[in-house]
mmCIF file of the N, C-alpha and C atoms, coordinates in Angstrom:
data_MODEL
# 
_entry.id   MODEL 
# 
loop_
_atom_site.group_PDB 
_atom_site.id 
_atom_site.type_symbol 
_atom_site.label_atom_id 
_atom_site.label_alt_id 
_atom_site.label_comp_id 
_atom_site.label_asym_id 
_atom_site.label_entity_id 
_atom_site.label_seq_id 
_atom_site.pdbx_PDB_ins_code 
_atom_site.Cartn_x 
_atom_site.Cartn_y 
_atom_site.Cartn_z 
_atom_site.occupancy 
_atom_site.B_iso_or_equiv 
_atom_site.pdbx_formal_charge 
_atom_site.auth_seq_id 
_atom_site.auth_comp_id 
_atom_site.auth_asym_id 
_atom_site.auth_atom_id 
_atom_site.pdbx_PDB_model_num 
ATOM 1   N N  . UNK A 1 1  ? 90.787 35.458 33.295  1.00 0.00 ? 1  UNK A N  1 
ATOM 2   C CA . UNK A 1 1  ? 90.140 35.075 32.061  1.00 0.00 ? 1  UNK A CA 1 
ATOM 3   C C  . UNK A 1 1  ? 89.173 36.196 31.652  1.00 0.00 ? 1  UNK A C  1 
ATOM 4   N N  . UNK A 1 2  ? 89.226 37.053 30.768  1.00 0.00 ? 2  UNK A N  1 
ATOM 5   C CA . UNK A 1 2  ? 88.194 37.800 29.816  1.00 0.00 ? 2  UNK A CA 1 
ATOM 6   C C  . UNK A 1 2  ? 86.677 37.525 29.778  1.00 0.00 ? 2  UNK A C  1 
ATOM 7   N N  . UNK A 1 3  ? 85.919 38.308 30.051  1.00 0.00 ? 3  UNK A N  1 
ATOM 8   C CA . UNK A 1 3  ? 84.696 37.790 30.044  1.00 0.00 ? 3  UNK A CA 1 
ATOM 9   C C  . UNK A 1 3  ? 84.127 37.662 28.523  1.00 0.00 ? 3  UNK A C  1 
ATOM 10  N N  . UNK A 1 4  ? 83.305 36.882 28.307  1.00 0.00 ? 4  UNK A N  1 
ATOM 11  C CA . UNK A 1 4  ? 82.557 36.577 27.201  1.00 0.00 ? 4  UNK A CA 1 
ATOM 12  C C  . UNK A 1 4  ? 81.333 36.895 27.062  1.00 0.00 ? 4  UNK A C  1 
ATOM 13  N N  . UNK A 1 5  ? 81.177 37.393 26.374  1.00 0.00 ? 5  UNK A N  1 
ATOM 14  C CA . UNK A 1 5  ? 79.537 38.664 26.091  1.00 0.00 ? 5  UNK A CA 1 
ATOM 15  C C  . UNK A 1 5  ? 78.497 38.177 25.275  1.00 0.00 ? 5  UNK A C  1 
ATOM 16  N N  . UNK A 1 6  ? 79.248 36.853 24.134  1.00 0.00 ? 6  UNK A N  1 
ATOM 17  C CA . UNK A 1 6  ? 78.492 35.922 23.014  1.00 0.00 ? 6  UNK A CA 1 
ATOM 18  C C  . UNK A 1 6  ? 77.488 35.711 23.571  1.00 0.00 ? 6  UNK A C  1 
ATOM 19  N N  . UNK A 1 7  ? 76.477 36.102 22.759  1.00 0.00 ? 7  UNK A N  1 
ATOM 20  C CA . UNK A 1 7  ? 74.852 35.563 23.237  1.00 0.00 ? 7  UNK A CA 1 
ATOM 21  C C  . UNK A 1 7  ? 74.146 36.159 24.312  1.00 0.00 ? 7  UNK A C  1 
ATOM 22  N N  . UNK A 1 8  ? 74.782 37.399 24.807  1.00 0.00 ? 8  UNK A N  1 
ATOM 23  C CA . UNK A 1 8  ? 74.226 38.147 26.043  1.00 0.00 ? 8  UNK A CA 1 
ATOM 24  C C  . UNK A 1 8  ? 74.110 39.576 25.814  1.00 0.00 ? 8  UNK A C  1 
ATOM 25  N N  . UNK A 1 9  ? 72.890 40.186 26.164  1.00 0.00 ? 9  UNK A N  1 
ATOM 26  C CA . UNK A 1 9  ? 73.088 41.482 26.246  1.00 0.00 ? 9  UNK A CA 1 
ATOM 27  C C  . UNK A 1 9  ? 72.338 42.397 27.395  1.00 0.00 ? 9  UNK A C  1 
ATOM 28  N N  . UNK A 1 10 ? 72.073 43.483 27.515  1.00 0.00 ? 10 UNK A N  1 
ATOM 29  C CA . UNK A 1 10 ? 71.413 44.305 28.687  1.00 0.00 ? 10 UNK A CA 1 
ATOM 30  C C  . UNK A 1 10 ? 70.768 45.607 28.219  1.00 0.00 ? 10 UNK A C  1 
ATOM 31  N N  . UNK A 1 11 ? 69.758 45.648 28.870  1.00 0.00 ? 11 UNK A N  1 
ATOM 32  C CA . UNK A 1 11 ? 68.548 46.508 28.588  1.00 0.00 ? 11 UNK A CA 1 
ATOM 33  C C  . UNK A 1 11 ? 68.912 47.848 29.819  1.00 0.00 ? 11 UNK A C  1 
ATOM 34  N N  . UNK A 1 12 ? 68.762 48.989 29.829  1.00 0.00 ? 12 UNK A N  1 
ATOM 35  C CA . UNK A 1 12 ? 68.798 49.907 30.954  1.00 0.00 ? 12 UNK A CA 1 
ATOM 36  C C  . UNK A 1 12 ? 67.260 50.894 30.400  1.00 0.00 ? 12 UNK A C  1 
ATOM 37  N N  . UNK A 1 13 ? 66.955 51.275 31.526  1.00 0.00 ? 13 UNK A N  1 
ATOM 38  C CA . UNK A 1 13 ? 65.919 52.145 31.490  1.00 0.00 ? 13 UNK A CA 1 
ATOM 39  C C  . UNK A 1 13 ? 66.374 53.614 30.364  1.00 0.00 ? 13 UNK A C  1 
ATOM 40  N N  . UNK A 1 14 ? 65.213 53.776 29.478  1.00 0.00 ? 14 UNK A N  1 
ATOM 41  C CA . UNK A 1 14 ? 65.764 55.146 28.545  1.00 0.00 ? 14 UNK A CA 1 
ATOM 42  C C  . UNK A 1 14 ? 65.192 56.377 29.603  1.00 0.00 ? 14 UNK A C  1 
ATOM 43  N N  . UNK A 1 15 ? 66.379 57.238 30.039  1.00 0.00 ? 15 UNK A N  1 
ATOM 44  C CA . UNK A 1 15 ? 66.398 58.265 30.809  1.00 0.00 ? 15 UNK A CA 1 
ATOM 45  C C  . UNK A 1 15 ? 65.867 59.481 30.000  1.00 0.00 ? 15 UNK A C  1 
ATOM 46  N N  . UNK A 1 16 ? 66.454 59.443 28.388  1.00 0.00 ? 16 UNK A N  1 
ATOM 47  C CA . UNK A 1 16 ? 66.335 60.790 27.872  1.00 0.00 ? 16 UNK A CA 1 
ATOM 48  C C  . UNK A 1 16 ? 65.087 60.733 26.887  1.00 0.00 ? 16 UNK A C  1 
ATOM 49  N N  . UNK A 1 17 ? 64.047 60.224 27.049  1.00 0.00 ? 17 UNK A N  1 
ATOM 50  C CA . UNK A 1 17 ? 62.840 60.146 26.272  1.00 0.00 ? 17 UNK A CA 1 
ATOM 51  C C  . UNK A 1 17 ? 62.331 61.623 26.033  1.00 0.00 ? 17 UNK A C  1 
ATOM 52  N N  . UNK A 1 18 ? 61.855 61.630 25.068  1.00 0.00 ? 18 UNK A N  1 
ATOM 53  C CA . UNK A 1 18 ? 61.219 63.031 24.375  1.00 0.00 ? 18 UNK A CA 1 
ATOM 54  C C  . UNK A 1 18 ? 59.829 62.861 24.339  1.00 0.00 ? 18 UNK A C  1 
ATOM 55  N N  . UNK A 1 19 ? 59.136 64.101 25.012  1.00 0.00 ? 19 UNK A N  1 
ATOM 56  C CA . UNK A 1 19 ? 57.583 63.855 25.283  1.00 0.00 ? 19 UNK A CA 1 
ATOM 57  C C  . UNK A 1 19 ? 57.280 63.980 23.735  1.00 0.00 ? 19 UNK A C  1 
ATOM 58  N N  . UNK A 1 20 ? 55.815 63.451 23.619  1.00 0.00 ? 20 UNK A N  1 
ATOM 59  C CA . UNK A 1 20 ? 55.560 63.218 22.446  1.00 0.00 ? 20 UNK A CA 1 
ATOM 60  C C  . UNK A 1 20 ? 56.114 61.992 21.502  1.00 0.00 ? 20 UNK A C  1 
ATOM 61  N N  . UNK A 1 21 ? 57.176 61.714 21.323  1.00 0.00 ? 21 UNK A N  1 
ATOM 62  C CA . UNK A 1 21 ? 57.729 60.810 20.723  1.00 0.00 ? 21 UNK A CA 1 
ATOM 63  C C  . UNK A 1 21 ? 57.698 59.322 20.635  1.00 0.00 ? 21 UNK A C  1 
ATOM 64  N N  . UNK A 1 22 ? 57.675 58.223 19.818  1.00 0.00 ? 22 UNK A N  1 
ATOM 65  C CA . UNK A 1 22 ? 58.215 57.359 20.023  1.00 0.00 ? 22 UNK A CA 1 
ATOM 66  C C  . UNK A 1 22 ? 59.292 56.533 20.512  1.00 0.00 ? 22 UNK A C  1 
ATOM 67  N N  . UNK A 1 23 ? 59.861 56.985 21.427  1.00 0.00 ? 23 UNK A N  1 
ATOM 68  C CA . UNK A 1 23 ? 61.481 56.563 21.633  1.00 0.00 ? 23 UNK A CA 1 
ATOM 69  C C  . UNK A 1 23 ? 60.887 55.341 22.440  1.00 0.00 ? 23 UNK A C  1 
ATOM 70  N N  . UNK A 1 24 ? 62.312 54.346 22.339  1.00 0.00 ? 24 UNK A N  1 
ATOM 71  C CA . UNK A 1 24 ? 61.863 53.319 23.693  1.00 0.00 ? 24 UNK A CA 1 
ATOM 72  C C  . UNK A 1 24 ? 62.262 53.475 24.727  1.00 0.00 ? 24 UNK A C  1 
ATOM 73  N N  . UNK A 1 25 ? 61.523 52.447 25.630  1.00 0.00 ? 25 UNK A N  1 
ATOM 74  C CA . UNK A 1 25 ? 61.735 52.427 26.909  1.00 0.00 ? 25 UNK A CA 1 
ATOM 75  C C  . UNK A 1 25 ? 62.724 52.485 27.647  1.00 0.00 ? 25 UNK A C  1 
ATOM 76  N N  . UNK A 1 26 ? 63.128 51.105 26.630  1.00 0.00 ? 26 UNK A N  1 
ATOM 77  C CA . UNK A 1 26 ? 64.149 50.577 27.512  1.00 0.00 ? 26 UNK A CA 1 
ATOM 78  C C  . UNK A 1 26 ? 65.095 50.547 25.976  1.00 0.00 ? 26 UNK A C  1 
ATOM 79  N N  . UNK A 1 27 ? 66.464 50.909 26.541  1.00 0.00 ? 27 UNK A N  1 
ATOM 80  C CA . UNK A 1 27 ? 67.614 50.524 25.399  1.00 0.00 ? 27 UNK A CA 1 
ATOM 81  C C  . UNK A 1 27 ? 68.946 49.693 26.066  1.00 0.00 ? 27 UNK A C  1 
ATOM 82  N N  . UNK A 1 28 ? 69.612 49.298 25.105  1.00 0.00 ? 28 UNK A N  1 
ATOM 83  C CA . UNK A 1 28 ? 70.670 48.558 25.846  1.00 0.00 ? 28 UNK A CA 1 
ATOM 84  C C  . UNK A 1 28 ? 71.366 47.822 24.129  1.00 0.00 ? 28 UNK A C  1 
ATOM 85  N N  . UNK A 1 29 ? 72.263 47.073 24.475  1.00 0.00 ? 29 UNK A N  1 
ATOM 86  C CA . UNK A 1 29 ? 72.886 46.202 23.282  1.00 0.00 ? 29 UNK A CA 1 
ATOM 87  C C  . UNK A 1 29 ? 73.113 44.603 23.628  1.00 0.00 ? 29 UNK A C  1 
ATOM 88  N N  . UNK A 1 30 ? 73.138 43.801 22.573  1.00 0.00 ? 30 UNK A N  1 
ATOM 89  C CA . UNK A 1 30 ? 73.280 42.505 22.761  1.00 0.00 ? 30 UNK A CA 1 
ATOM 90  C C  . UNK A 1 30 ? 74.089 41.955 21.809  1.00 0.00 ? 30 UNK A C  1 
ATOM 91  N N  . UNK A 1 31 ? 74.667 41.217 21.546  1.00 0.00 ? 31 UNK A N  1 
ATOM 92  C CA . UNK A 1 31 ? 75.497 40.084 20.852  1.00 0.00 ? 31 UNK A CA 1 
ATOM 93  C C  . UNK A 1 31 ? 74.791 38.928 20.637  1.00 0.00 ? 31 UNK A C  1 
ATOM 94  N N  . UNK A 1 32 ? 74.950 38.607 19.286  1.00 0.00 ? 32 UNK A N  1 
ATOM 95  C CA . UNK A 1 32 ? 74.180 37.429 19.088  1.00 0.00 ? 32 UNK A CA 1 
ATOM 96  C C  . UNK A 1 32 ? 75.307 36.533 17.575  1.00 0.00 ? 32 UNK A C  1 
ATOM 97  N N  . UNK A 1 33 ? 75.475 35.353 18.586  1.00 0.00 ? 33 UNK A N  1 
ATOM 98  C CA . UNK A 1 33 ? 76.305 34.555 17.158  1.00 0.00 ? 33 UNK A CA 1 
ATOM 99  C C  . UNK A 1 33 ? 77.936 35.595 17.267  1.00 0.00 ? 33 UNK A C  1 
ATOM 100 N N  . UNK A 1 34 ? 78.504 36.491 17.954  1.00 0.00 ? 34 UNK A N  1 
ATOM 101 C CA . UNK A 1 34 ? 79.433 37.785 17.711  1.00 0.00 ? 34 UNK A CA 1 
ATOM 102 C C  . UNK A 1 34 ? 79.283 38.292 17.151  1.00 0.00 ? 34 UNK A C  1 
ATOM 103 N N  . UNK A 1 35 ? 78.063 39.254 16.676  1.00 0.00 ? 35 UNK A N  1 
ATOM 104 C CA . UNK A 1 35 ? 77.873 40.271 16.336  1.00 0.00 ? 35 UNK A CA 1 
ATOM 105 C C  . UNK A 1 35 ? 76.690 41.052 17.004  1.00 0.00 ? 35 UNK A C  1 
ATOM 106 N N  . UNK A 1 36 ? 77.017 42.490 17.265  1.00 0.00 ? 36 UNK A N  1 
ATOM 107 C CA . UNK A 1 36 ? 76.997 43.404 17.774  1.00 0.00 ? 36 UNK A CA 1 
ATOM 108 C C  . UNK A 1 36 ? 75.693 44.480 17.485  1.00 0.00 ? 36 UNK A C  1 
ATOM 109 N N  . UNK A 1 37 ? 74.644 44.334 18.292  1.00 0.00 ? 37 UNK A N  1 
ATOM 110 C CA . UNK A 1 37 ? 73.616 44.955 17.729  1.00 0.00 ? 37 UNK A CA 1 
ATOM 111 C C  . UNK A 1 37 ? 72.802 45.964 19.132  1.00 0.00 ? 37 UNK A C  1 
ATOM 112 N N  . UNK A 1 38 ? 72.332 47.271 18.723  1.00 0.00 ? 38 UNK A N  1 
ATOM 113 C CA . UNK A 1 38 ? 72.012 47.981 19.880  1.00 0.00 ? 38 UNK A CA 1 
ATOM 114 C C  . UNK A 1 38 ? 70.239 47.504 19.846  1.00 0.00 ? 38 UNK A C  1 
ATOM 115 N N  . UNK A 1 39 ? 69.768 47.524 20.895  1.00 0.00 ? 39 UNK A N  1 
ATOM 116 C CA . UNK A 1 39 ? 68.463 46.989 21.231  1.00 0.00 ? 39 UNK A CA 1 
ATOM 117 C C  . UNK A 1 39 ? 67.661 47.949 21.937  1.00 0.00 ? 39 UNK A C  1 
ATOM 118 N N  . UNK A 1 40 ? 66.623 48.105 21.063  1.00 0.00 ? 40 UNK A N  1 
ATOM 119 C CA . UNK A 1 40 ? 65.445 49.157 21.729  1.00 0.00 ? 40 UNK A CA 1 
ATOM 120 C C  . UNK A 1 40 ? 64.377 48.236 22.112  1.00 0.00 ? 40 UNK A C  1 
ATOM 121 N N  . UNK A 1 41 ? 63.421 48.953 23.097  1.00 0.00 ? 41 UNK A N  1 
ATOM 122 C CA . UNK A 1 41 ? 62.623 48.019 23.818  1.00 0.00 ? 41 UNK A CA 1 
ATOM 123 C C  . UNK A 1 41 ? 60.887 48.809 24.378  1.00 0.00 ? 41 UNK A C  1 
ATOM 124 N N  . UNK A 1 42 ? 60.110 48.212 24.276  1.00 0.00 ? 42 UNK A N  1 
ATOM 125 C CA . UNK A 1 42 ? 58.773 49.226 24.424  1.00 0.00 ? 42 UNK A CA 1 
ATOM 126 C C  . UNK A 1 42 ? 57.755 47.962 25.777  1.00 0.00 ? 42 UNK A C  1 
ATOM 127 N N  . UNK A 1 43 ? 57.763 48.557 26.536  1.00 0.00 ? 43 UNK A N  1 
ATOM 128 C CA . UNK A 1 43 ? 56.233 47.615 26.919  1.00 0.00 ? 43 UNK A CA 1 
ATOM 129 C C  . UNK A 1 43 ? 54.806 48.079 27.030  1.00 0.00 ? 43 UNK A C  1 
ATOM 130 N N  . UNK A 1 44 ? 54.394 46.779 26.118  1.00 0.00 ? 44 UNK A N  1 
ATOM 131 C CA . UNK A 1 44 ? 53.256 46.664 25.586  1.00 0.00 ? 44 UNK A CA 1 
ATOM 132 C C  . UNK A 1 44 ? 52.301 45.679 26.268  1.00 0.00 ? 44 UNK A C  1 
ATOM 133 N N  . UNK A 1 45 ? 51.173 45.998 25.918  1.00 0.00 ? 45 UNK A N  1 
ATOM 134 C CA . UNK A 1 45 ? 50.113 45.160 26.505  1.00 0.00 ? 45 UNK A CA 1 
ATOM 135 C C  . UNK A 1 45 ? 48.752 44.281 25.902  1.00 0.00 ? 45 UNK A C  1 
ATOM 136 N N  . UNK A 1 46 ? 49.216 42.764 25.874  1.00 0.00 ? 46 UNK A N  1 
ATOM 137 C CA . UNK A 1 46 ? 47.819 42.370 24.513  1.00 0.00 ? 46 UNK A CA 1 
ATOM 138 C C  . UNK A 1 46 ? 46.812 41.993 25.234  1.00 0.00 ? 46 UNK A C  1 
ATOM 139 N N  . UNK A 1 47 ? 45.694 41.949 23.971  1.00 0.00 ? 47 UNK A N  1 
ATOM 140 C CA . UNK A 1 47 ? 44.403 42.070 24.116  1.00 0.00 ? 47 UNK A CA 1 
ATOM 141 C C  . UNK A 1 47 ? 44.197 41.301 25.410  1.00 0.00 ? 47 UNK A C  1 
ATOM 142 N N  . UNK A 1 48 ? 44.396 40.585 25.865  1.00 0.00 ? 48 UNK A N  1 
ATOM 143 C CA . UNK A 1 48 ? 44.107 39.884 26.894  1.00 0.00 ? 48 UNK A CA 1 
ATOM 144 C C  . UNK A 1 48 ? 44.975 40.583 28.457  1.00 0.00 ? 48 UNK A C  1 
ATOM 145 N N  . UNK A 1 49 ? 45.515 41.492 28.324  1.00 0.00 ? 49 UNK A N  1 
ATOM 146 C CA . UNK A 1 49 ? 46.022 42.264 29.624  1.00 0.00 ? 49 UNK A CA 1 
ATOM 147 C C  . UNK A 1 49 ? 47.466 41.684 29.953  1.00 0.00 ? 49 UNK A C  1 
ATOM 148 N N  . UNK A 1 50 ? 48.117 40.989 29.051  1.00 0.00 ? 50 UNK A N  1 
ATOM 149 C CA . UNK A 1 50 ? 49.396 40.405 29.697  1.00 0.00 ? 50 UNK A CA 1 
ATOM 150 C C  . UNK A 1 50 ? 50.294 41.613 28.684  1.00 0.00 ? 50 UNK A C  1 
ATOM 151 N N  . UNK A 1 51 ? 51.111 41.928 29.982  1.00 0.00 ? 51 UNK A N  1 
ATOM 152 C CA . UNK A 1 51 ? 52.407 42.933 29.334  1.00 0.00 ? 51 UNK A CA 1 
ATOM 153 C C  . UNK A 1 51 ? 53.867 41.755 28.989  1.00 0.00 ? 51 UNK A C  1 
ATOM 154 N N  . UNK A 1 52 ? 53.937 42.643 27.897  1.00 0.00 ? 52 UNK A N  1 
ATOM 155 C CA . UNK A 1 52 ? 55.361 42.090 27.335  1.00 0.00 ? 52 UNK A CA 1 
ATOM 156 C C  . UNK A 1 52 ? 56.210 43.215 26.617  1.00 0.00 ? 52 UNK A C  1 
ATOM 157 N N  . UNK A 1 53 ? 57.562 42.883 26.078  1.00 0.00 ? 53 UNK A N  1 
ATOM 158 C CA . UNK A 1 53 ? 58.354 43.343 25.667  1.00 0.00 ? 53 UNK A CA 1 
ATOM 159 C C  . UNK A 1 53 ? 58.206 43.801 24.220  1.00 0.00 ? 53 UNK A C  1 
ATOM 160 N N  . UNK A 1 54 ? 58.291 44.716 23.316  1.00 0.00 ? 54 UNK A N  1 
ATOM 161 C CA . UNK A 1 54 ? 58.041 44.596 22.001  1.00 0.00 ? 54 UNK A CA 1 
ATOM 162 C C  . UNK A 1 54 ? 59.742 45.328 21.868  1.00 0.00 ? 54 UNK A C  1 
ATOM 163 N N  . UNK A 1 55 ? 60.559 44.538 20.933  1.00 0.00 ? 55 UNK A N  1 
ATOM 164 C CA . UNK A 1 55 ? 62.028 44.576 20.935  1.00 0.00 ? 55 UNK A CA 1 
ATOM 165 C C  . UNK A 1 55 ? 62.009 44.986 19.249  1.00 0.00 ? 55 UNK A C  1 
ATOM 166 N N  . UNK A 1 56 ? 63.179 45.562 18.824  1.00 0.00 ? 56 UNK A N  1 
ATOM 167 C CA . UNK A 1 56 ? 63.603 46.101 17.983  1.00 0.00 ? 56 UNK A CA 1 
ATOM 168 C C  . UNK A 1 56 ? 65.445 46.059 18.050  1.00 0.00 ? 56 UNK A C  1 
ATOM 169 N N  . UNK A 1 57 ? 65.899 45.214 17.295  1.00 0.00 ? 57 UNK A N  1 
ATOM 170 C CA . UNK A 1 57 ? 67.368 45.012 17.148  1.00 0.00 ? 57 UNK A CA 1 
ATOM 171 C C  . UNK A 1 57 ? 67.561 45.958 15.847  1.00 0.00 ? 57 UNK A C  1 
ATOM 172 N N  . UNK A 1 58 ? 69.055 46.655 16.011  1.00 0.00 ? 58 UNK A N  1 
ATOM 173 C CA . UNK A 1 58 ? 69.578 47.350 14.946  1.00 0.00 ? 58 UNK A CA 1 
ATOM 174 C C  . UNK A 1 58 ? 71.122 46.795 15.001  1.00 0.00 ? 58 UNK A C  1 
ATOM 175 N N  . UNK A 1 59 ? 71.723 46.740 13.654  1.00 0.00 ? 59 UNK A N  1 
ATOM 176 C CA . UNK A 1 59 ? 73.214 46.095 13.907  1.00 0.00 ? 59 UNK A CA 1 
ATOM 177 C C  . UNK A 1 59 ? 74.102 47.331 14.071  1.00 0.00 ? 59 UNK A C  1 
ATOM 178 N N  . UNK A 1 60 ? 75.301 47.355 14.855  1.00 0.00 ? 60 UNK A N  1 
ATOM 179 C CA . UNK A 1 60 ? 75.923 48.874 15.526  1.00 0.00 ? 60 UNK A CA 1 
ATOM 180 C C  . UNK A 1 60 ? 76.726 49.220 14.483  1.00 0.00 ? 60 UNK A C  1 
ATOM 181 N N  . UNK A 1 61 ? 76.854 48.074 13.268  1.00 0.00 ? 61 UNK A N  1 
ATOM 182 C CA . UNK A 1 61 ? 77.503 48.906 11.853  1.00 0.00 ? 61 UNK A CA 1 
ATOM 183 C C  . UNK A 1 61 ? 76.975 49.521 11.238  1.00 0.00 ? 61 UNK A C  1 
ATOM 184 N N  . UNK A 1 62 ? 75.472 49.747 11.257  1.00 0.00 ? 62 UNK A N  1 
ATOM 185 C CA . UNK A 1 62 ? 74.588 50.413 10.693  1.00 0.00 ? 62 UNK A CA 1 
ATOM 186 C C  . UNK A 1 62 ? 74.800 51.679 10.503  1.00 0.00 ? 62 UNK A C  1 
ATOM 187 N N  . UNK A 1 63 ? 75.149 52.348 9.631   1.00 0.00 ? 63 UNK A N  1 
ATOM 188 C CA . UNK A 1 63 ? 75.188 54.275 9.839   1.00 0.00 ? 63 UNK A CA 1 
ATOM 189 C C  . UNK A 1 63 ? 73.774 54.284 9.671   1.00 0.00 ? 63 UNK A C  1 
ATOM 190 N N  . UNK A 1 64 ? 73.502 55.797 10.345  1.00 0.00 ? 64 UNK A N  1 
ATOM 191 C CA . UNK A 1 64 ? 72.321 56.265 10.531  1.00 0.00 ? 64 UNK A CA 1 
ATOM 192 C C  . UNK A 1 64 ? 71.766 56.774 8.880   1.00 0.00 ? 64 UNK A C  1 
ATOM 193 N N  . UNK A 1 65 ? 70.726 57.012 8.942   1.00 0.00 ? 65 UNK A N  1 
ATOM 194 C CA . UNK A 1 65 ? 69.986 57.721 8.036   1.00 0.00 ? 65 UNK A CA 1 
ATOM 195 C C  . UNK A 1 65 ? 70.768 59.234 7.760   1.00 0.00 ? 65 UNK A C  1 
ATOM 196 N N  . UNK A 1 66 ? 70.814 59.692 6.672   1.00 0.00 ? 66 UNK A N  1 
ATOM 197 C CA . UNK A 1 66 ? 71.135 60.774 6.667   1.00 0.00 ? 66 UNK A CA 1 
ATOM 198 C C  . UNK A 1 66 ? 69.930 62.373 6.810   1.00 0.00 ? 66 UNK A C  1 
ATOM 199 N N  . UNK A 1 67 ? 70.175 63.005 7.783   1.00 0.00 ? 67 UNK A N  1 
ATOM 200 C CA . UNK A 1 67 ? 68.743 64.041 7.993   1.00 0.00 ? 67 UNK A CA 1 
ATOM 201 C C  . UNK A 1 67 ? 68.072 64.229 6.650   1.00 0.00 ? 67 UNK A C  1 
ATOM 202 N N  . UNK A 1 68 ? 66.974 64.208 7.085   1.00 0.00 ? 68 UNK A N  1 
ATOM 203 C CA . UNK A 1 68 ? 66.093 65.048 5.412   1.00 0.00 ? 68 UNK A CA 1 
ATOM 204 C C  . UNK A 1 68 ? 66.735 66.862 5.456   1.00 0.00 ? 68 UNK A C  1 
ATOM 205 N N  . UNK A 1 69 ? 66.481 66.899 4.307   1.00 0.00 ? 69 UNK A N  1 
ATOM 206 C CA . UNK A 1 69 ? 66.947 68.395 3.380   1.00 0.00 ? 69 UNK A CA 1 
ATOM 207 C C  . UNK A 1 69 ? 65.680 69.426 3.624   1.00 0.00 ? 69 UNK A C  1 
ATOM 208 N N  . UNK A 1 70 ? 66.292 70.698 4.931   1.00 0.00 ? 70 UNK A N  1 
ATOM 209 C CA . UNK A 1 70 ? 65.948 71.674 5.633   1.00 0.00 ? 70 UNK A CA 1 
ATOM 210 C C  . UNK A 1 70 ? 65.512 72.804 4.311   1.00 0.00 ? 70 UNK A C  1 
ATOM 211 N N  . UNK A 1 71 ? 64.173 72.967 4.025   1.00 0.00 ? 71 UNK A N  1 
ATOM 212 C CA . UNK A 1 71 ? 63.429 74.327 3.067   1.00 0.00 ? 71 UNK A CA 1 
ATOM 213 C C  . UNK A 1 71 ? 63.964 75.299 3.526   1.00 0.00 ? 71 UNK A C  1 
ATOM 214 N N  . UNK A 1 72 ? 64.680 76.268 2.582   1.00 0.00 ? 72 UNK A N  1 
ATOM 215 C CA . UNK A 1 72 ? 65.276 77.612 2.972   1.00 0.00 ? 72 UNK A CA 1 
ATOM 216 C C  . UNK A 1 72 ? 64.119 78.867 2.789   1.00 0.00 ? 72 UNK A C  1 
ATOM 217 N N  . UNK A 1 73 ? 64.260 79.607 3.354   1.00 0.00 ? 73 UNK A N  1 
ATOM 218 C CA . UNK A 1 73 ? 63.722 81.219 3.182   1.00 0.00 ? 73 UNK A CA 1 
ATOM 219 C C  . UNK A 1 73 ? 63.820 80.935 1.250   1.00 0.00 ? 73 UNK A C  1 
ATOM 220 N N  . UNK A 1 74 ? 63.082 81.128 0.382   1.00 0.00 ? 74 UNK A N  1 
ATOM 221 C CA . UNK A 1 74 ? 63.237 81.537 -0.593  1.00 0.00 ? 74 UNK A CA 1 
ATOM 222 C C  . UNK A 1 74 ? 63.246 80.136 -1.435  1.00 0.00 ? 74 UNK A C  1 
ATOM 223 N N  . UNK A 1 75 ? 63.254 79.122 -1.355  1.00 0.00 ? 75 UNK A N  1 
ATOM 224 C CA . UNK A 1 75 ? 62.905 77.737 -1.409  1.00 0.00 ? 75 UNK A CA 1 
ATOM 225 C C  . UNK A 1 75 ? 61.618 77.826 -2.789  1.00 0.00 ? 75 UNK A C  1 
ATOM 226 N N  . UNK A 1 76 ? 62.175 78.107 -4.164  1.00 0.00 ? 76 UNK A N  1 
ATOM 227 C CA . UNK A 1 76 ? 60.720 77.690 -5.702  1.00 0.00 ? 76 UNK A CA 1 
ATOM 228 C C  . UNK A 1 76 ? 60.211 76.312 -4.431  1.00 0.00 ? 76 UNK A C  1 
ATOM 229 N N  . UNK A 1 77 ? 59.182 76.627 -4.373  1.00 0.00 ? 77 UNK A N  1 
ATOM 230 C CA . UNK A 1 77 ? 57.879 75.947 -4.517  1.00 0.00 ? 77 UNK A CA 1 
ATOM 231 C C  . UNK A 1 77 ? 57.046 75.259 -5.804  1.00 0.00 ? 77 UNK A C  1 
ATOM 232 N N  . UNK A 1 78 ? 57.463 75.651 -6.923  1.00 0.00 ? 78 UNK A N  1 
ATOM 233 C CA . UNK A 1 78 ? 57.780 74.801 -8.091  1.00 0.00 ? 78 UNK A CA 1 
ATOM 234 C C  . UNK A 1 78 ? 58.345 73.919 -8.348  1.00 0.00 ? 78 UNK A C  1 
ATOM 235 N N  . UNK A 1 79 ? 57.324 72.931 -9.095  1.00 0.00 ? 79 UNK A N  1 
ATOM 236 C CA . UNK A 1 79 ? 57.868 71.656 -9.145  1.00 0.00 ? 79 UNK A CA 1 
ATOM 237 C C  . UNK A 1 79 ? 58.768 71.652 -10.124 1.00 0.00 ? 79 UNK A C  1 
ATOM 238 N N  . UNK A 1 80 ? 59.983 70.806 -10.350 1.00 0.00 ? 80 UNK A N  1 
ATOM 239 C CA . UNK A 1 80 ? 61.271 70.976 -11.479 1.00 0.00 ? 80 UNK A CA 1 
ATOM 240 C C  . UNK A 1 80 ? 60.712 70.523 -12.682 1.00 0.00 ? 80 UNK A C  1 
ATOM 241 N N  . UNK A 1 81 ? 60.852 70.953 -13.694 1.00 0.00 ? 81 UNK A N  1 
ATOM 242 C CA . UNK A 1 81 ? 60.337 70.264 -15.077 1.00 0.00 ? 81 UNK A CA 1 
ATOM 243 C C  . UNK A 1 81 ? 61.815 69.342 -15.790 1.00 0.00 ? 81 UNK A C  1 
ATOM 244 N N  . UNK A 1 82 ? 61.194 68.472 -15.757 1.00 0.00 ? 82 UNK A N  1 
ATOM 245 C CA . UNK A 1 82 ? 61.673 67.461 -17.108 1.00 0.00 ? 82 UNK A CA 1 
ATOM 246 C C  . UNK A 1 82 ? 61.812 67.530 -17.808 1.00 0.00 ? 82 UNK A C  1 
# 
């Protein structure tokens, strides 16, 4: 019998973190309802000293952002007129 994944997912430790950065901790993916979403994960700590999870779901159909637009050597610094 096929295993069934509905409603379950898994977190792994983020190995490739970038100093400086925001990346999370922990990443992994989950299913929820059958659909398919990758899961980032941070631990945090509130005012009162208890650590918890601060989670961030993205759906895996999502395309990414497209990069911002790289200033060339020679790049008007002028603003375009109307």
């Amino acid at each position: 019998m096929p295993y069934d994944n509905t409603n379950s997912g898994a977190l792994f430790k983020n190995t490739k973190m970038r100093e400086g950065k925001d990346d999370p901790q922990y990443t992994g993916s989950i299913n929820i309802e059958g659909k398919d979403f990758w899961l980032d994960a941070w631990v945090k700590e509130s005012k009162d000293g208890k650590k918890y999870f601060s989670l961030r779901p993205r759906a895996k159909d999502t395309k990414p952002a497209p990069p911002a637009r790289q200033r060339s050597p020679g790049d008007d610094d002028e603003e375009i007129p109307f």
